[in-house]
C-alpha positions in Angstrom: 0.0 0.0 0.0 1.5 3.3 -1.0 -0.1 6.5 0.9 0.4 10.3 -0.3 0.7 12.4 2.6 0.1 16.0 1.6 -2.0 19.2 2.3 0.0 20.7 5.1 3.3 21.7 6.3 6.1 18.8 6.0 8.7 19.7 7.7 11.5 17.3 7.1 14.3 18.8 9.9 16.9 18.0 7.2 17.9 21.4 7.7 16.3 24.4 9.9 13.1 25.5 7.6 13.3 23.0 5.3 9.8 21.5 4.1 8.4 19.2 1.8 5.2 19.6 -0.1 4.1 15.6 -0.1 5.9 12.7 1.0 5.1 8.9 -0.5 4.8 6.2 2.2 5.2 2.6 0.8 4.1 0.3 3.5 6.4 1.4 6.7 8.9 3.4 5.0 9.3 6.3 3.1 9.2 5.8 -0.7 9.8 9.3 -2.6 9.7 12.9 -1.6 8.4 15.7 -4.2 6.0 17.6 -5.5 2.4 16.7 -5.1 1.6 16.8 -8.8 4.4 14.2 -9.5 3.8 11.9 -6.6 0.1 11.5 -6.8 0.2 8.7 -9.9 2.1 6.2 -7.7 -0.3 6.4 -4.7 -3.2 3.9 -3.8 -4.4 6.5 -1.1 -4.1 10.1 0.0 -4.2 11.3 3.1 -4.9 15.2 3.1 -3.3 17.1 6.3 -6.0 19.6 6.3 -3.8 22.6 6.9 -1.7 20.5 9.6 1.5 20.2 10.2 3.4 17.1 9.8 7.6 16.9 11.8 9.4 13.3 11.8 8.1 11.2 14.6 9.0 12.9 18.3 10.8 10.2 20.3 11.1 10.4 24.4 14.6 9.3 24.9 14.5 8.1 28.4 11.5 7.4 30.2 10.2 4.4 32.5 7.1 3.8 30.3 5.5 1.0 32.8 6.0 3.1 36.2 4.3 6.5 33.6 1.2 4.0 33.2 1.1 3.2 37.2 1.3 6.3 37.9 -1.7 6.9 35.9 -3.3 4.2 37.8 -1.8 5.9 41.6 -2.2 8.4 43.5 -0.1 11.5 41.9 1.3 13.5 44.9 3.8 15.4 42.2 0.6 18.0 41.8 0.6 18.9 45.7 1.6 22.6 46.6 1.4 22.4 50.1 2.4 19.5 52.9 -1.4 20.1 54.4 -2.8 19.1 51.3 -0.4 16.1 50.7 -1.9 15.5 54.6 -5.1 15.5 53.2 -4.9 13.5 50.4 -2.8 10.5 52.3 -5.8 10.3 54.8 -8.5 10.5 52.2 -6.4 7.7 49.8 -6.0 5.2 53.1 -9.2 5.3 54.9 -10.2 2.2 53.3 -7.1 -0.2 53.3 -6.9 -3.2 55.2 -4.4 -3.4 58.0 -1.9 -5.7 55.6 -2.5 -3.1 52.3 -0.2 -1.7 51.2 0.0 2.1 50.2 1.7 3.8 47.2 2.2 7.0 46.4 4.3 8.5 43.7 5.7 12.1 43.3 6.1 14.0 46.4 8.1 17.3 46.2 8.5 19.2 49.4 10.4 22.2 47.1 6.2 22.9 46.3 5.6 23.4 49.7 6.1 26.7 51.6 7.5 24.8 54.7 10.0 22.5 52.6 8.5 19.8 54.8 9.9 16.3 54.5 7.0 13.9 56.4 8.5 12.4 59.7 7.4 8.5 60.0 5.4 9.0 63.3 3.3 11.9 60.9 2.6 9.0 58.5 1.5 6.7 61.5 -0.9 8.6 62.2 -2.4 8.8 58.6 -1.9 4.5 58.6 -0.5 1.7 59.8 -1.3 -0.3 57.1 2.5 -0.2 55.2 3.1 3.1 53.9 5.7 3.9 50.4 5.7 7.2 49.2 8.2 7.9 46.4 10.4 11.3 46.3 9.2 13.0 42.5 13.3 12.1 41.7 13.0 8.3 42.7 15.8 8.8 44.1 14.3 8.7 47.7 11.3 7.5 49.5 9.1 8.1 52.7 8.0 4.8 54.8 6.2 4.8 57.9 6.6 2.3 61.1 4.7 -0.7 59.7 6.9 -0.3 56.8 10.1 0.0 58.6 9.5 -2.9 60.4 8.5 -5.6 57.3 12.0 -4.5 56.1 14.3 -4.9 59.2 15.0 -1.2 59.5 15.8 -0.4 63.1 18.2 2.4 64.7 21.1 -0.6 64.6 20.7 -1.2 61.1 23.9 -0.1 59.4 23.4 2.0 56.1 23.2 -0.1 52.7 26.3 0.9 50.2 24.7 3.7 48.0 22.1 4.6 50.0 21.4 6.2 53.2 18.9 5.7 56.3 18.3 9.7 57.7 18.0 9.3 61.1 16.9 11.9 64.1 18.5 13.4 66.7 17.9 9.8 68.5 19.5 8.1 66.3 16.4 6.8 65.1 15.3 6.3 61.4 12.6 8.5 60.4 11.2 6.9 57.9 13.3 9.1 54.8 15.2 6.8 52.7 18.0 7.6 50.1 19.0 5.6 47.1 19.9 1.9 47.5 18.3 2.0 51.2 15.1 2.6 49.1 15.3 -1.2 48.4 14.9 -2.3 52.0 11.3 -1.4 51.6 10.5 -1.3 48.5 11.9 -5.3 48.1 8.5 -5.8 51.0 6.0 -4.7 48.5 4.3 -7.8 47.4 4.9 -8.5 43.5 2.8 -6.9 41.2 1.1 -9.3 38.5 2.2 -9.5 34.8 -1.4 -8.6 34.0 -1.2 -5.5 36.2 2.3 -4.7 34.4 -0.2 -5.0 30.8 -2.8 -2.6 32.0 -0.4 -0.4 33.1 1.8 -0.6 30.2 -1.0 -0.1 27.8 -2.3 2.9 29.8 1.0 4.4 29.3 1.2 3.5 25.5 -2.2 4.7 24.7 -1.0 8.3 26.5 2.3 8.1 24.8 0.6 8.2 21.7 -2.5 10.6 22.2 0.8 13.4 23.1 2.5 12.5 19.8 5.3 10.1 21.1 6.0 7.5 18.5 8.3 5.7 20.1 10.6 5.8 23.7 13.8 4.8 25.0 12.8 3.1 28.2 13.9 1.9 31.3 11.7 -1.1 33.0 14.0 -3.8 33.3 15.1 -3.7 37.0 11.9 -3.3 38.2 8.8 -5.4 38.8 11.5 -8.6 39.9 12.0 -11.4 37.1 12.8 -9.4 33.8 10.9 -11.5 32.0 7.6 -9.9 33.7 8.2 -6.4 32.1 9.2 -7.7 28.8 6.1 -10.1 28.8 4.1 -7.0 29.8 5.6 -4.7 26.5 5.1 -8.5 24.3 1.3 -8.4 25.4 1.1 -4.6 24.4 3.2 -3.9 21.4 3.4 -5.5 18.5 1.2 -5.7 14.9 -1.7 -3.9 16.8 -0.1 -1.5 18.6 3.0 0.0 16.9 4.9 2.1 19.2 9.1 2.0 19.2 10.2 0.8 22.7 13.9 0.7 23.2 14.9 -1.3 26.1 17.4 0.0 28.4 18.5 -3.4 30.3 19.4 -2.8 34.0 23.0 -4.2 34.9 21.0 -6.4 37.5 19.6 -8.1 35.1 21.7 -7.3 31.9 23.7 -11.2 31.3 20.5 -12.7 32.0 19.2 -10.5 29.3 21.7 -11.1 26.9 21.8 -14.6 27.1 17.9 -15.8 27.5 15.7 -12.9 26.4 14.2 -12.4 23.3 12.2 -9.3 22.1 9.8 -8.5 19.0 11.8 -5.6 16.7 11.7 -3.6 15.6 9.3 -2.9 17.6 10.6 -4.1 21.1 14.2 -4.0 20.7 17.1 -4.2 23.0 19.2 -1.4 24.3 22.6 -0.9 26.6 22.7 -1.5 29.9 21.6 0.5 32.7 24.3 1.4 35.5 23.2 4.4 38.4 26.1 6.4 39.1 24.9 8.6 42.0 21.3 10.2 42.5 19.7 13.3 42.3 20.2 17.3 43.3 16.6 17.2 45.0 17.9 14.2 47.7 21.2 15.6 48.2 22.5 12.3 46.5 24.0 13.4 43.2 27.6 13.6 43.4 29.4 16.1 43.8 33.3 16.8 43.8 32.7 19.9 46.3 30.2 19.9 49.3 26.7 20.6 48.6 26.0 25.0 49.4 23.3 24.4 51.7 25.3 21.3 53.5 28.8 21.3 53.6 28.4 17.9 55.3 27.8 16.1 52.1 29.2 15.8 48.7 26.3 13.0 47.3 26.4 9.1 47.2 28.2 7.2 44.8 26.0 4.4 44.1 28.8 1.9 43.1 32.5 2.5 43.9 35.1 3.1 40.9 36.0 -0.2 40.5 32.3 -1.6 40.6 31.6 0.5 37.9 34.4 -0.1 35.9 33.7 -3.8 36.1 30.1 -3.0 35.0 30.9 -1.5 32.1 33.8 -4.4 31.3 30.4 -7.2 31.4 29.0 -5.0 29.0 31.9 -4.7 26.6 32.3 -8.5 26.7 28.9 -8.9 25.4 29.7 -6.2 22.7 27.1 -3.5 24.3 27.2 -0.2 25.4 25.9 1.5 28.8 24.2 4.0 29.9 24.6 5.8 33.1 22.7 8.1 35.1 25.2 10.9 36.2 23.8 14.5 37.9 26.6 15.6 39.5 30.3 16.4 38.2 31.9 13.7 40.2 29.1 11.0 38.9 30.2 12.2 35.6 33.5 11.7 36.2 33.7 8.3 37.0 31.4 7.2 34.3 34.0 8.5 32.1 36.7 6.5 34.1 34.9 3.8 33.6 34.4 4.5 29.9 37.6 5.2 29.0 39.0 2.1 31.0 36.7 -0.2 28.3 35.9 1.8 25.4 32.8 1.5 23.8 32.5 -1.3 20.9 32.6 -0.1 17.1 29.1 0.6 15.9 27.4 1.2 19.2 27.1 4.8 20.9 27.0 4.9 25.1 24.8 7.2 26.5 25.4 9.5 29.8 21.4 10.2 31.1 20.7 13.6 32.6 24.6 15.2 32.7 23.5 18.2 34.7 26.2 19.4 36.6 29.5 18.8 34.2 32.9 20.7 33.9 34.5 22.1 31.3 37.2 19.6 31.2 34.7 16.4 31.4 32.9 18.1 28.4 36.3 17.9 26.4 37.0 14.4 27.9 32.9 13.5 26.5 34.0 15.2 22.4 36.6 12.4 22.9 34.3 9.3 22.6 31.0 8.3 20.9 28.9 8.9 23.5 25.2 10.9 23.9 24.1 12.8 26.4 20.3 12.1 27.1 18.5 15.5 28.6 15.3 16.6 30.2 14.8 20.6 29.5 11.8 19.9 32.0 14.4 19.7 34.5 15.2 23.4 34.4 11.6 24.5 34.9 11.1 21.5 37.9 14.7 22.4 39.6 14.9 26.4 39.0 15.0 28.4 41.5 15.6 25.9 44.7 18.4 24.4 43.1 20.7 27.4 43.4 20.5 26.6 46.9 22.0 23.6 46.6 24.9 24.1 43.9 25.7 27.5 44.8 25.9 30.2 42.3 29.3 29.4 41.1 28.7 26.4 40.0 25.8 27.4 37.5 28.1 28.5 34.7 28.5 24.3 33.6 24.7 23.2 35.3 21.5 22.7 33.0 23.9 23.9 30.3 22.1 22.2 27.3 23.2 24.9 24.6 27.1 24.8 25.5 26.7 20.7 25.4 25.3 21.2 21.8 27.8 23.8 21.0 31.0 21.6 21.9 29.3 19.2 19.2 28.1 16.8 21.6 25.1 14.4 20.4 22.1 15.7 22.6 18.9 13.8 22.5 15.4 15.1 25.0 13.4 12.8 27.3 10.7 13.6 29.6 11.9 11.1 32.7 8.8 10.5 33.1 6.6 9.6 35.8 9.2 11.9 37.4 8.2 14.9 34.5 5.4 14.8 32.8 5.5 12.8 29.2 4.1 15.2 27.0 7.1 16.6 25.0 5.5 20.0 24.3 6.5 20.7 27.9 10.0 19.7 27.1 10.6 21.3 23.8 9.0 24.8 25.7 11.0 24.4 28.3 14.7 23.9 26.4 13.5 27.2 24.4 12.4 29.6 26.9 14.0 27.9 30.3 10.7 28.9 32.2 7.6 27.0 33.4 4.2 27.7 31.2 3.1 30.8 30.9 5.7 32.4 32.9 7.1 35.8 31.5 10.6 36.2 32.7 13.9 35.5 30.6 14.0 32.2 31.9 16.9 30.5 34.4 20.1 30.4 32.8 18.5 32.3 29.4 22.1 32.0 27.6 21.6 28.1 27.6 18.0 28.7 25.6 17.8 26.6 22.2 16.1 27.7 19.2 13.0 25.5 18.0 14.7 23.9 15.6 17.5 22.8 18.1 14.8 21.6 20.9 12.7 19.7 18.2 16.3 17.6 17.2 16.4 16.6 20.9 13.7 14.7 19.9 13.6 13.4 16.7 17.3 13.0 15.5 18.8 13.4 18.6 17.2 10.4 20.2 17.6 8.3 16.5 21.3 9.1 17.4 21.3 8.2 20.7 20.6 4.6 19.5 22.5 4.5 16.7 19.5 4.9 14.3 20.5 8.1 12.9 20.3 6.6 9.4 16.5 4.9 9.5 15.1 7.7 11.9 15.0 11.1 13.1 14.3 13.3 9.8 11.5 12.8 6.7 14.4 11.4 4.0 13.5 9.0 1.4 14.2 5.2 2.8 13.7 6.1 6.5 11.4 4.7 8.7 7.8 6.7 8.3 7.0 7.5 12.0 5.4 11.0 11.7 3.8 13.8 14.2 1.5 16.1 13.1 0.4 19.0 15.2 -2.6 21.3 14.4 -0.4 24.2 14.1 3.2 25.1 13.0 5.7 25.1 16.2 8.2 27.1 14.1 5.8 29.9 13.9 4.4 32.7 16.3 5.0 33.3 19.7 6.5 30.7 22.2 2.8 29.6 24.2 2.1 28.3 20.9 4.5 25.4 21.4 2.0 24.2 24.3 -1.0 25.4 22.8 -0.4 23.0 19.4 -2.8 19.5 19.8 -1.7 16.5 18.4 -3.3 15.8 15.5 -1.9 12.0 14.5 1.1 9.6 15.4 1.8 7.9 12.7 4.0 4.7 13.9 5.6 2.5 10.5 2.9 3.8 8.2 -0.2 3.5 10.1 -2.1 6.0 12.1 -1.9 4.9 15.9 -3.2 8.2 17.4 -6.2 10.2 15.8 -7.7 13.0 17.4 -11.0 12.3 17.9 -10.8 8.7 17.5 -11.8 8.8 13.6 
């Protein structure tokens, strides 16, 4: 079947401005690009755009696409402003749980509250005694109350897990705050989730995914949810000649050998990624790691979540499978021992490692990263979620290399955009706003940081050939060329043109995933 999609705005991002009047779609590629007039005798349909306007297919590229569909299904704490209300809604979401039920809540942000308050476990007692999780918006930490505390061990003589951290009180007593790997202690209590669950949720988060415009996303699911082989049933039972959406697997190092040696996926569709390695946390926990002392606590530098030689030998297991990694680095000292690490075992011909988030960096690490073939995976939402509370912790000399997404693209670096999602929201209007104008929606300053604003063109790339580049797909994906894979976007409105608010204000139109509408508004 050969379709003719014309009638709009094509823009193909081959260069900045450049459009196509029609583009032939044979099956799930694209055929020929031209003038209506000459393509029209080779079509067996034609789809008129109506005035809309079609961009290659935006791609999220890093996301946890199964936890974005639970926490569809949760409780989202992430849109609390105030620690009464978050009161309020814990007390009105357990009132009904049995004493063994547990409770879940995801997104909690204590920089939205006036008070900057941080629940105490005896505050959450009182809510419920029925087990109590409440994850940090970062993930990167987590609030538990007694009955919690107790299914997992934790008293004041348990020592601190390596890479995570147990806050304790004055007492010596835990409160009920846990950092990084002492997340685990609790969260390894919560009863297993079923695959079916894993489904519903999955395909809640696809059909979203795909309603925003997302054609496909590099995720992050593998380390979760216990056996592998319960995710990557879930994404088999939801993807596939039904459902097209493009799910690259990032494979956490837990479970990465296992992976490479037993698992099977369904591309290209479902395909397989690098693996996974944490290399610290985040800004908002204090965990990110830092090679000076946090501003507002001198006391701390961050937590390295594996030592230098852990993740060296990480990265080695991957290399003798012929893979790459990617790492999650925030801080300048995570970012420096990923590139230890890196350089140590460098990265196989023909695959491209990937450093997510690379917020705070250095000007000599960004000379050490135009070294290798790596990408650097960014959330512009970051800026608008971080901004200003986070010049509290880095201190103001430290901004000139922090959320510094223009100099990264300057020094020639391969920059792709993802949401983070549940942690941001998915929707990558929000992103490509907030990379051009460094401010939440609707705001009217200059934005944090304005020098590190990209232009439209450079904050659409993020997601469309930046995140084909950041697997390695820059020649199938990414831009409207003749032979590449046709996974389109169309929006109701040109992004290029008028002021900023229109980014936001644009509603997806279709997602077009191999050829076949998977998204129409309206449902027609």
């Amino acid at each position: 079947m050969k379709v003719l999609w014309h009638g709009g705005t094509i823009y193909t991002l081959e260069a900045e401005g450049a459009t196509a009047e029609a583009v032939l779609v044979s099956d799930d590629h694209i055929e020929k690009i031209g003038t209506y007039k000459d393509l029209k005798q080779f079509a067996d349909k034609e789809i008129d755009l109506q005035g809309a306007t079609m961009y290659p297919g935006l791609v999220d590229s890093h996301m946890h696409m199964i936890g974005h569909g639970v926490k569809l299904m949760r409780v989202d704490l992430s849109i609390i402003e105030s620690s009464e209300e978050m009161r309020e809604q814990l007390i009105e979401s357990t009132k009904d749980l049995k004493k063994d039920d547990w409770f879940i809540g995801e997104g909690w942000n204590e920089n939205n509250f006036a008070d900057r308050k941080i629940f105490h476990r005896n505050e959450l007692d009182e809510i419920s005694t029925s087990p109590m999780l409440l994850k940090r918006v970062c993930r990167h930490a987590i609030l538990a109350n007694s009955s919690a505390l107790a299914l997992a061990g934790i008293t004041k003589d348990s020592p601190d897990p390596e890479g995570g951290l147990i806050v304790r009180d004055a007492d010596g007593e835990p409160t009920g705050y846990l950092l990084d790997a002492a997340q685990d202690l609790v969260a390894s209590q919560v009863p297993e989730v079923s695959v079916d669950y894993l489904t519903r949720a999955l395909q809640k988060s696809v059909d979203h995914l795909l309603s925003l415009g997302l054609t496909g996303a590099h995720t992050e699911d593998m380390g979760y949810y216990g056996h592998y082989s319960r995710p990557l049933n879930a994404f088999k039972n939801v993807i596939g000649d039904k459902v097209k959406f493009r799910a690259h697997l990032l494979r956490a190092h837990i479970a990465f050998e296992e992976m490479m040696e037993n698992a099977s996926y369904a591309e290209p569709f479902i395909d397989p990624g690098p693996m996974k390695i944490f290399a610290d946390g985040s800004i908002g926990g204090r965990t990110a790691l830092l090679s000076k002392p946090y501003n507002d606590d001198p006391s701390t530098i961050g937590v390295a979540i594996q030592s230098d030689e852990e993740l060296k030998r990480l990265v080695s297991i991957a290399r003798k499978h012929g893979e790459a990694v990617a790492i999650h680095v925030i801080g300048d000292l995570g970012l420096e021992m990923a590139l230890d690490a890196i350089e140590a075992h460098p990265v196989p011909q023909g695959k491209r490692d990937r450093l997510i988030h690379t917020m705070v960096v250095r000007e000599d690490l960004v000379a050490r990263m135009q070294q290798i073939d790596v990408a650097l995976d960014l959330q512009p939402s970051f800026v608008t979620s971080d901004f200003p509370w986070v010049v509290e912790r880095l201190g103001e000399n430290r901004l000139e290399w922090s959320y510094v997404w223009k100099k990264l693209l300057n020094h020639g670096l391969i920059c792709a955009g993802g949401s983070d999602a549940p942690i941001e929201e998915a929707d990558p209007r929000l992103g490509i706003y907030a990379a051009v104008t460094r401010r939440k929606p609707y705001e009217t300053h200059e934005g944090f940081l304005p020098e590190e604003k990209l232009t439209r063109f450079e904050a659409i790339q993020l997601y469309t050939s930046g995140s084909a580049a950041a697997i390695g797909k820059e020649n199938e994906r990414g831009v409207i060329r003749e032979g590449f894979d046709a996974d389109f976007t169309i929006f109701d409105r040109d992004l290029f043109a008028g002021p900023e608010e229109q980014i936001l204000e644009a509603e997806p139109v279709m997602t077009v995933v191999a050829g076949e509408i998977m998204y129409q508004k309206g449902g027609q």
